[in-house]
C-alpha positions as a Python dict, from the first residue, in 0.01 Angstrom:
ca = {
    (1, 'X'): (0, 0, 0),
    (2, 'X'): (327, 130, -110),
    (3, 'X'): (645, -34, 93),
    (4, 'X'): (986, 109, 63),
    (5, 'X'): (854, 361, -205),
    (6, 'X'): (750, 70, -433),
    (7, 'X'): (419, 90, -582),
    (8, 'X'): (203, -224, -600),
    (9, 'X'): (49, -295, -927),
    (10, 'X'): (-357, -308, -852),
    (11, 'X'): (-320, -91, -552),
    (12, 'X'): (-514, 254, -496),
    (13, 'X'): (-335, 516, -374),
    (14, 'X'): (-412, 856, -235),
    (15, 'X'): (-369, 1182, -401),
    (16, 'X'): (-120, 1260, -75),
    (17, 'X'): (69, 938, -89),
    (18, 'X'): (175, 984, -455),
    (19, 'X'): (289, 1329, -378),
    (20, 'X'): (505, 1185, -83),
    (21, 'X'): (639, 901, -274),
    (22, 'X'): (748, 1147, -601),
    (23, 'X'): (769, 1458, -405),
    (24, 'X'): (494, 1587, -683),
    (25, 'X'): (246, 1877, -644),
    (26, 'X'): (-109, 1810, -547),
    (27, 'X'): (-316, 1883, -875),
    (28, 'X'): (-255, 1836, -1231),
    (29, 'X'): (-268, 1559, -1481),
    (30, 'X'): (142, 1627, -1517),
    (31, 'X'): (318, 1637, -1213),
    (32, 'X'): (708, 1654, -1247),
    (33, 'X'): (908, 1667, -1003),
    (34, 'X'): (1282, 1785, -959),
    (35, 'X'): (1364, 1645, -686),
    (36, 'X'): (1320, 1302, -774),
    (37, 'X'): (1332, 1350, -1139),
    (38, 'X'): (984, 1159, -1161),
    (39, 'X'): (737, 1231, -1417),
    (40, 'X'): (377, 1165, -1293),
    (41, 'X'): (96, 1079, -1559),
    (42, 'X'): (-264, 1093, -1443),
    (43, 'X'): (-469, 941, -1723),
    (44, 'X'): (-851, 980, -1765),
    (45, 'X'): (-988, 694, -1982),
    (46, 'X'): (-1368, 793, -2127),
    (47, 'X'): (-1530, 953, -1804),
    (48, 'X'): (-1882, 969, -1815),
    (49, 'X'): (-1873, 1335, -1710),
    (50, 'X'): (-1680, 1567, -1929),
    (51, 'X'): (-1754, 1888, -1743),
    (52, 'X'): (-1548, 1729, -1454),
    (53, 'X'): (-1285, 1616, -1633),
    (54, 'X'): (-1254, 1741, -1988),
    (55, 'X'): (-907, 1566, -2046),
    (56, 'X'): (-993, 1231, -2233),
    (57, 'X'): (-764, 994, -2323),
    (58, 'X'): (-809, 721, -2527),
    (59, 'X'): (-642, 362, -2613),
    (60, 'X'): (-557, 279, -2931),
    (61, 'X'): (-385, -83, -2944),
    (62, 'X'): (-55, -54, -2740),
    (63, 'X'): (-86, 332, -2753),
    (64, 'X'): (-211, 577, -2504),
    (65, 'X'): (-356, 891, -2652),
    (66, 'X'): (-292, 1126, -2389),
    (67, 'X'): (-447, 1484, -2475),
    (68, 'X'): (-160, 1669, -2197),
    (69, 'X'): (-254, 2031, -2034),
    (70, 'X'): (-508, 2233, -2284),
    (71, 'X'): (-850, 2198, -2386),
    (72, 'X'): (-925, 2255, -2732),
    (73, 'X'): (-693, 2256, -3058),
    (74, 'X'): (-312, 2179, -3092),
    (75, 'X'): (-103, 2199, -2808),
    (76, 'X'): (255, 2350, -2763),
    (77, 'X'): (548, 2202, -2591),
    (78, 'X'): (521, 2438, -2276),
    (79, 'X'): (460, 2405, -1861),
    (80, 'X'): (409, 2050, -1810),
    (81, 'X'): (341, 1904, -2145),
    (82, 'X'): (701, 2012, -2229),
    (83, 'X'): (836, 1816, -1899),
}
């Protein structure tokens, strides 16, 4: 459980107590928020159902392929994948 606002590496938290801690909305793989200046990143590593989430992001070595807010083809710097 977060203490102080720190997060503890291994812990699960709730949708609601991330959006407390970074003052972020409550849906979206992007969440930014202004007034804590925090960027939130919800990754989806290889779920077995696409339909229900159809963002999949891969590792590649050290690098996260993150596929950001659209489903098919390239993606423009806009909304949240611009934040």
């Amino acid at each position: 459980m977060a203490k102080n606002n720190l997060l503890i590496t291994g812990d699960v938290y709730s949708n609601a107590q991330i959006m407390d801690i970074f003052r972020v909305s409550n849906s979206g793989g992007i969440r930014f928020s202004t007034k804590t200046r925090s960027l939130v990143i919800f990754s989806f590593h290889q779920s077995v159902n696409q339909k229900d989430v159809p963002y999949q992001d891969s590792w590649e070595k050290d690098t996260l392929h993150y596929t950001g807010q659209g489903k098919e083809g390239d993606q423009e710097l806009t909304r949240n994948n611009k934040k």
